[in-house]
SETOR-771035 format. One line per 8 residues: number of its first residue (from 0); their letters; for each residue x, y, z of N, C-alpha, C. Coordinates in Angstrom, 1 decimal, padded with zeros to 4 digits. Atoms other than C-alpha are relative to their C-alpha. Last residue first. Example, Ala and Ser with C-alpha at 12.3 -4.5 7.8 and 13.67 -1.06 7.14 Angstrom:
2
1 = sa = -000.9,-001.1,000.0,013.7,-001.1,007.1,-000.8,001.1,000.8; 000.9,-001.2,000.0,012.3,-004.5,007.8,000.9,001.2,000.0
END
This chain:
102
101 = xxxxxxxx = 001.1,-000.2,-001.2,049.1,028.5,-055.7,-001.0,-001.1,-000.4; 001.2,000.9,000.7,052.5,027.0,-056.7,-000.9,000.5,000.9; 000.8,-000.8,000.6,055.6,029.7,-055.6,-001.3,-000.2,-001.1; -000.1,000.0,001.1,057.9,027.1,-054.0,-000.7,001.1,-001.5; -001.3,000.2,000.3,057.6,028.6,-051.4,000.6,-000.2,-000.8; -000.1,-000.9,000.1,053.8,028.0,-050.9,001.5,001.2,-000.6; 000.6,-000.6,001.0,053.6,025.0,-051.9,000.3,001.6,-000.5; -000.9,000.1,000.8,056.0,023.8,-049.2,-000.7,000.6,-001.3
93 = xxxxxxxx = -000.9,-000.7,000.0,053.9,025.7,-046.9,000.8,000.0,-000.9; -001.5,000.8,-000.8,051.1,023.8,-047.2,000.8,001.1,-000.6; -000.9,000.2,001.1,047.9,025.9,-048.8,001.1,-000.5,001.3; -001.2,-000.7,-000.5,044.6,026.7,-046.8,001.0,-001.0,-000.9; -000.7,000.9,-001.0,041.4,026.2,-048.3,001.6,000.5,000.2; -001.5,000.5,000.2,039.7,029.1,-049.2,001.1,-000.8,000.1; -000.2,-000.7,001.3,036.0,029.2,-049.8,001.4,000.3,-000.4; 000.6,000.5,001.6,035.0,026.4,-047.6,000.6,000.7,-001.0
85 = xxxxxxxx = -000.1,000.9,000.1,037.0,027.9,-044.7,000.2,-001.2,-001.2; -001.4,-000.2,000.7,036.0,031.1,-045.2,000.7,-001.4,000.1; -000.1,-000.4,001.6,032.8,029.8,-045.0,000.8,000.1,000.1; 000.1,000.7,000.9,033.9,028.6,-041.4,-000.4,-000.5,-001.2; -001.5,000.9,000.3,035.1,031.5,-040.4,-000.1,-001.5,-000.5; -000.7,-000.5,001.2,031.9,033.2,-041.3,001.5,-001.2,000.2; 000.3,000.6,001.2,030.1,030.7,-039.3,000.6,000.7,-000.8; -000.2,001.7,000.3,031.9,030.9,-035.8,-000.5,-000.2,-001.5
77 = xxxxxxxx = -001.4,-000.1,000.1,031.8,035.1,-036.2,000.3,-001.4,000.1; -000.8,-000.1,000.6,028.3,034.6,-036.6,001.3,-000.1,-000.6; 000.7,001.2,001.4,027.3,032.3,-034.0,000.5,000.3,-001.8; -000.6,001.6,000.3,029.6,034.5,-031.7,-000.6,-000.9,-000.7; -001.4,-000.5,000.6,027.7,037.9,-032.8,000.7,-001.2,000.1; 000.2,-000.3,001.4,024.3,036.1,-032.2,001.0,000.8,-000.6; 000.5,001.6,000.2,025.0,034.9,-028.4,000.1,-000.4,-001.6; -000.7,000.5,-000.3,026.0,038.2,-027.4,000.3,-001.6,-000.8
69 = xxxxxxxx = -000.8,-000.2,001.1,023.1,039.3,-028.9,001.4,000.0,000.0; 000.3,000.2,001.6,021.1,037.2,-027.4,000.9,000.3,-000.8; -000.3,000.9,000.1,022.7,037.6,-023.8,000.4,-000.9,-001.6; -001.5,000.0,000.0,022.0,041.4,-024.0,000.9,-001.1,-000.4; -000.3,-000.9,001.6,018.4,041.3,-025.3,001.1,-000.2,-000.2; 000.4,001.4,001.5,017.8,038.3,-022.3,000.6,001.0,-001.3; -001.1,001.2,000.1,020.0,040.5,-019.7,-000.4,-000.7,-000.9; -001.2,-000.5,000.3,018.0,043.7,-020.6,001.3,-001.1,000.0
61 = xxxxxxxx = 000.0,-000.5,001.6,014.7,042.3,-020.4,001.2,000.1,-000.4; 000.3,001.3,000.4,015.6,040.7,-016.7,-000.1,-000.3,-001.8; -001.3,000.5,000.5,017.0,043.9,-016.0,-000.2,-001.2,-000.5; -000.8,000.1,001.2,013.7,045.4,-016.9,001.2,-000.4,000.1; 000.4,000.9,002.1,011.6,042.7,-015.0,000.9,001.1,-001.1; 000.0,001.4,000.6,013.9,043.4,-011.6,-000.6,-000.4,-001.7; -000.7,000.2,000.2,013.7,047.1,-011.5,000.7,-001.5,-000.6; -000.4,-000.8,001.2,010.1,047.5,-012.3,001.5,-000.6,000.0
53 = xxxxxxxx = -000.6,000.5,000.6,009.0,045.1,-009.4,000.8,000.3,-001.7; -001.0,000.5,-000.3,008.6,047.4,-007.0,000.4,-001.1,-000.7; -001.7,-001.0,-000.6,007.5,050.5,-009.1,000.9,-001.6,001.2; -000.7,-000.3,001.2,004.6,047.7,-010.7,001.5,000.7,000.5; -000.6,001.3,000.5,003.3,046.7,-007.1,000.3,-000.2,-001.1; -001.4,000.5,-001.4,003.0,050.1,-006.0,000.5,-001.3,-000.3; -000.8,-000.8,000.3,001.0,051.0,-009.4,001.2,000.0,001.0; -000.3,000.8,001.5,-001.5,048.1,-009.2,001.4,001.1,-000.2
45 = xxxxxxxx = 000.2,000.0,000.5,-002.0,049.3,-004.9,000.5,-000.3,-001.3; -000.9,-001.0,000.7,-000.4,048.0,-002.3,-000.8,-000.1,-001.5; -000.4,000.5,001.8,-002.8,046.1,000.0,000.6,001.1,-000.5; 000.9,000.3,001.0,-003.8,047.9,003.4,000.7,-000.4,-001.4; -000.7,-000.9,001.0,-001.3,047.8,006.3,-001.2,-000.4,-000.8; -000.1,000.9,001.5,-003.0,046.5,009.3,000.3,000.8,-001.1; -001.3,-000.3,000.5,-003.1,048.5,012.6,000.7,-000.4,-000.9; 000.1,-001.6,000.4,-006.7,048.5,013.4,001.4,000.3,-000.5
37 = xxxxxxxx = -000.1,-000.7,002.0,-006.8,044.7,012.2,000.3,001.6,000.2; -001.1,000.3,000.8,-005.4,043.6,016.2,000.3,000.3,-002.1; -000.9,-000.7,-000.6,-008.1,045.2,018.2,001.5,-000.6,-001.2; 000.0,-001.2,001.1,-010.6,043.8,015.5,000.9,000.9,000.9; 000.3,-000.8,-000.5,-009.5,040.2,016.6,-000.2,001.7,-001.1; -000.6,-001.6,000.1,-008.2,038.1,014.0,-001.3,000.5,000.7; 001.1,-000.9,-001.0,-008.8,034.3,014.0,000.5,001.2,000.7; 001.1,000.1,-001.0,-006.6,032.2,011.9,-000.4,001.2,000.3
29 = xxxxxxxx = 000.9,001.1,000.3,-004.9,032.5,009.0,-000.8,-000.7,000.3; -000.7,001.0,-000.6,-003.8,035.7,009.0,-001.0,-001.0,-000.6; -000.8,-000.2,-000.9,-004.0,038.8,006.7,000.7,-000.9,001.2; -000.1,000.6,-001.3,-005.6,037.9,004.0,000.9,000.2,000.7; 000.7,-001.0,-001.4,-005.6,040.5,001.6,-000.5,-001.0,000.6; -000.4,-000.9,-000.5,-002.7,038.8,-001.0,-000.8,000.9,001.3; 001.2,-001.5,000.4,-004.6,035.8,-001.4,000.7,001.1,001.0; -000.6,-000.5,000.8,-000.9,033.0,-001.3,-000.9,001.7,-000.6
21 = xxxxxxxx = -001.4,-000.6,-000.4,-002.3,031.6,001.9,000.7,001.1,-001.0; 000.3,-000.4,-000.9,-005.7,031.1,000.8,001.4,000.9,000.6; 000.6,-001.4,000.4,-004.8,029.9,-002.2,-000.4,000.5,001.0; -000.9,-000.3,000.7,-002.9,026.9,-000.7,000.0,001.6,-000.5; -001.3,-000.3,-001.4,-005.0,026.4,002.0,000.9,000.6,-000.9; 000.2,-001.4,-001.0,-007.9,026.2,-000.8,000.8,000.1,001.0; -000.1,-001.3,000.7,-005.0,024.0,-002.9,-001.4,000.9,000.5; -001.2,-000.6,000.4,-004.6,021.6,-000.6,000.3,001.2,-000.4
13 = xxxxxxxx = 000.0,-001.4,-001.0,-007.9,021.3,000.2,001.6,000.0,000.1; 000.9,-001.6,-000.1,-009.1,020.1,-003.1,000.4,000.9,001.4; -000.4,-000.7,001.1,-006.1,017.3,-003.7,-000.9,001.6,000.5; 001.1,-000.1,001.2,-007.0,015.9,-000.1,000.4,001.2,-000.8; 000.5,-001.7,000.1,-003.7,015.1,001.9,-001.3,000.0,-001.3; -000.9,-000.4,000.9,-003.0,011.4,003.2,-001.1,001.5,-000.4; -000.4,-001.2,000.2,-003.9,011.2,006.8,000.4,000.3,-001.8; 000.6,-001.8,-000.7,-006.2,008.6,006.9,000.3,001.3,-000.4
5 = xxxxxx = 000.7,000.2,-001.4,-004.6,006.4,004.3,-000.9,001.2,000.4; 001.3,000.7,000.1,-002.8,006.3,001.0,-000.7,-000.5,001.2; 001.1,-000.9,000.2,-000.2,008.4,001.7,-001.1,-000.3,-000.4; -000.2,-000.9,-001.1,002.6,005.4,002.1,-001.5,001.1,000.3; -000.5,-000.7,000.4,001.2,003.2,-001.0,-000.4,001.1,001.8; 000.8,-001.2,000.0,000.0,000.0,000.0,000.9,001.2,000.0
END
C-alpha cells in the first residue's frame, strides 16, 4: 500500500484552498483576527506600488535576455563566417607555398 494512502493522506481540493488562501494577498492571518489587532494593518499596495517594485527586476531581466542574445548572435556569426571562409579558401602547405605554386 502506497505510504499516503490512508487517513492522513492530503486531499487534492484542500490543498489548494489552503494553498490559495495563503498566497490571497488580503488575508491577513490565518486564523482568527480580533478587531483590536486589524486596526493596525497595512492595506494592500496598490497596481502601481506593485509595478515600481518590481520594475527594476523585470527590466534587467529584459536587458539580460536582449544582452545575452546578442552576445549569443555575434559568436554564431563570427563561428560561421570562419567557417565559409574555410570552404571558400582552403589553406595551402607551406612547401607550396615557397615554391611559388598557388
Amino acid at each position: 500500500m502506497h505510504p499516503l494512502r490512508g487517513a492522513l493522506a492530503p486531499v487534492p481540493n484542500a490543498l489548494f484552498a489552503e494553498t490559495a488562501l495563503a498566497l490571497n494577498s488580503s488575508t491577513r492571518s490565518l486564523g482568527a483576527v480580533l478587531s483590536s489587532q486589524d486596526q493596525g494593518a497595512i492595506s494592500a499596495p496598490s497596481l502601481f506600488e506593485r509595478t515600481a517594485l518590481i520594475w527594476p527586476q523585470a527590466t534587467g531581466l529584459v536587458v539580460a535576455a536582449i544582452g545575452l542574445s546578442g552576445i549569443a548572435d555575434v559568436a554564431f556569426r563570427r563561428q560561421e563566417a570562419r567557417a565559409r571562409g574555410r570552404r571558400l579558401a582552403p589553406r595551402q602547405n607551406g612547401a607550396a607555398r615557397s615554391a611559388g605554386v598557388i
